[in-house]
VEXKE-833998 format. One record per residue (C-alpha): chain; x, y, z negated; residue in one letter; residue number from 1. Coordinates in steps of 0.2 Angstrom, whole numbers, padded with zeros to 4 digits. Layout:
// residues N
{baza 'A',{X,Y,Z},'A',NUM} ...
***
This chain:
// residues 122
{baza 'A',{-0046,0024,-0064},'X',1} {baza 'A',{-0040,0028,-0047},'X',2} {baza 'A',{-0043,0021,-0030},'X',3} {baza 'A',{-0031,0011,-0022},'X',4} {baza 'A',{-0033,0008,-0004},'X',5} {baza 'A',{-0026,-0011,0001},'X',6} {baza 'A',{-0020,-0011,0020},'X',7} {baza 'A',{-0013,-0029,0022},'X',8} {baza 'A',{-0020,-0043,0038},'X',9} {baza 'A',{-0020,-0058,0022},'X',10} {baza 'A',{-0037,-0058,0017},'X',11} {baza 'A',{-0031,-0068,0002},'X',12} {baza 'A',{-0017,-0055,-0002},'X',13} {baza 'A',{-0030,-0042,-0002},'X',14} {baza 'A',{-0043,-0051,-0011},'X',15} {baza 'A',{-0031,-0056,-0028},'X',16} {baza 'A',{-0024,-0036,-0027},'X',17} {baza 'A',{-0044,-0031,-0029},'X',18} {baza 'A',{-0046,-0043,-0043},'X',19} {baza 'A',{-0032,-0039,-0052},'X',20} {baza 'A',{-0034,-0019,-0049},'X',21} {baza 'A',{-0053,-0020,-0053},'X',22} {baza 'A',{-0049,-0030,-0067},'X',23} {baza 'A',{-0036,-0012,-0074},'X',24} {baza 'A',{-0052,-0001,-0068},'X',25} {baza 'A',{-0047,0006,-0051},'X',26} {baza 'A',{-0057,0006,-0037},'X',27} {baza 'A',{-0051,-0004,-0020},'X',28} {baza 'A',{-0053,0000,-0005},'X',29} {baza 'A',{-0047,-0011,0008},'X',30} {baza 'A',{-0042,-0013,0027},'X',31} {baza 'A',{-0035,-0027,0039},'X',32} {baza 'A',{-0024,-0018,0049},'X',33} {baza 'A',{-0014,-0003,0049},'X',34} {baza 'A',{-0025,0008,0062},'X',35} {baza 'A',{-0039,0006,0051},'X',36} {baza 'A',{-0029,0007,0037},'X',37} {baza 'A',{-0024,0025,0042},'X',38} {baza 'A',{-0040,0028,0046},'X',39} {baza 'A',{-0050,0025,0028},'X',40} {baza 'A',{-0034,0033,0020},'X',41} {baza 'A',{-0040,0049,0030},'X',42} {baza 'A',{-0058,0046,0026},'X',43} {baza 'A',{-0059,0041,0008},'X',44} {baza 'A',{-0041,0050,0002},'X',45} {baza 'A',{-0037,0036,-0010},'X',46} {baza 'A',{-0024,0042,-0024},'X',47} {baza 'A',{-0010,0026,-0020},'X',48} {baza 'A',{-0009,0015,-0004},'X',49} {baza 'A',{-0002,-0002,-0005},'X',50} {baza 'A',{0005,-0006,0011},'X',51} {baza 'A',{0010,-0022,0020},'X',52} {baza 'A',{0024,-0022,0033},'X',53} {baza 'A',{0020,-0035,0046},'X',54} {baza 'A',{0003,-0033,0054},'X',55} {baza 'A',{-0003,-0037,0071},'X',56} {baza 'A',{-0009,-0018,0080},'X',57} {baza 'A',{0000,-0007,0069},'X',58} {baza 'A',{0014,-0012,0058},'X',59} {baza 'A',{0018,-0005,0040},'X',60} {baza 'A',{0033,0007,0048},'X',61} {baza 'A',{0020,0014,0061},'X',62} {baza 'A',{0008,0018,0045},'X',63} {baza 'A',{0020,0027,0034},'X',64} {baza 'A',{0025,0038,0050},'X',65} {baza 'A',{0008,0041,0052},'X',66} {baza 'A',{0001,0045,0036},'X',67} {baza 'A',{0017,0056,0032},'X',68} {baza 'A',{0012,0068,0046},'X',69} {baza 'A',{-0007,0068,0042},'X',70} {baza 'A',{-0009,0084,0030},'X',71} {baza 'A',{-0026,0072,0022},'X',72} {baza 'A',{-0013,0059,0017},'X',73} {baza 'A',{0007,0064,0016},'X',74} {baza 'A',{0006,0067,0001},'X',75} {baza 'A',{-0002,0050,-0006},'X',76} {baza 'A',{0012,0037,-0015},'X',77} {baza 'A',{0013,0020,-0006},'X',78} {baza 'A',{0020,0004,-0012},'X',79} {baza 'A',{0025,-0009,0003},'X',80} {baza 'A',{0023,-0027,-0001},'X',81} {baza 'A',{0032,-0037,0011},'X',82} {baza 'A',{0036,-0053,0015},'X',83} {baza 'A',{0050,-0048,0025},'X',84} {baza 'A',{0068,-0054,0013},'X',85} {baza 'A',{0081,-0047,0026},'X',86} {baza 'A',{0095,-0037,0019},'X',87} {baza 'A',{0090,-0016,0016},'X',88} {baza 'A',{0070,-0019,0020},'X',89} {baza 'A',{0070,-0011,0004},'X',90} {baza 'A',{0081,0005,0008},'X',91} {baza 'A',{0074,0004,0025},'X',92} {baza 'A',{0055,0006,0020},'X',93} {baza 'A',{0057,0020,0004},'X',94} {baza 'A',{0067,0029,0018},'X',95} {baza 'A',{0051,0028,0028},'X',96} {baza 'A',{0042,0034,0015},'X',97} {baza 'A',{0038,0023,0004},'X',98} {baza 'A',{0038,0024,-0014},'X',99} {baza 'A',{0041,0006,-0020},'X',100} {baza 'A',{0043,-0009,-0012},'X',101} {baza 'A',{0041,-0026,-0019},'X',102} {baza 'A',{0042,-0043,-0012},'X',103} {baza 'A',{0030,-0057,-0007},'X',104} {baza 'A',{0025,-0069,-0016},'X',105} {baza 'A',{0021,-0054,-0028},'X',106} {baza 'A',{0015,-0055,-0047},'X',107} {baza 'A',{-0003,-0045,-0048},'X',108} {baza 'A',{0001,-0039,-0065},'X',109} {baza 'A',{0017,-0032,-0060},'X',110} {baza 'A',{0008,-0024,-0045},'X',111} {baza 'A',{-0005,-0016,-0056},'X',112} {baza 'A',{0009,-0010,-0068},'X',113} {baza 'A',{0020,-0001,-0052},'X',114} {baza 'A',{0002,0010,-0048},'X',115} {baza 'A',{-0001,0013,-0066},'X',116} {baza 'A',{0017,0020,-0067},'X',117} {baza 'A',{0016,0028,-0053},'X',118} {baza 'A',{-0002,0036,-0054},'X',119} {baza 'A',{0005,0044,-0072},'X',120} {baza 'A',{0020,0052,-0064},'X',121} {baza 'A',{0008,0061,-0053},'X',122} 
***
């Protein structure tokens, strides 16, 4: 069991990723936006961060800059979940940082199995 903290502005994008990650045994932690986002992943340190891109306040970008310079939570893998299908999101977003990036509309399962992966390669 790890916990996973959920920054994405859907409330039903972050309500089917805490079923499905309760649902493997991890705790969830979750925030609506990518200030406050930033914010619990300095607070609670969580062990992965799954991270949208586009978000009113702060978008994902913003966050994977802020959490690599933050000592608490540089180290702590994220996977991006975007909706955004342009051309090298993908390169553009593991260059930021980011440790896997899948595309919206996402399957849960498959979500659940790139944290698992990714909590057992340490």
């Amino acid at each position: 069991m790890a916990r996973v903290l959920v920054i994405d502005d859907e409330p039903d994008v972050r309500w089917l990723i805490r079923m499905s990650l309760e649902r493997a045994g991890h705790e969830v932690l979750a925030a609506e936006d990518g200030l406050r986002g930033i914010a619990v992943a300095q607070k609670q340190r969580p062990a992965i961060i799954v991270l949208d891109l586009m978000m009113p306040v702060m978008d994902g970008y913003a966050v994977l800059a802020e959490l690599a310079k933050d000592t608490r939570t540089a180290s702590v893998p994220v996977v991006v979940l975007s909706a955004r299908a342009i051309p090298d999101e993908a390169e553009r977003a593991t260059s930021a940082g980011a440790r896997r990036f899948l595309e919206k509309p996402f399957d849960p399962d498959a979500l659940t199995r790139e944290i698992d992966a990714l909590l057992a390669s340490g």
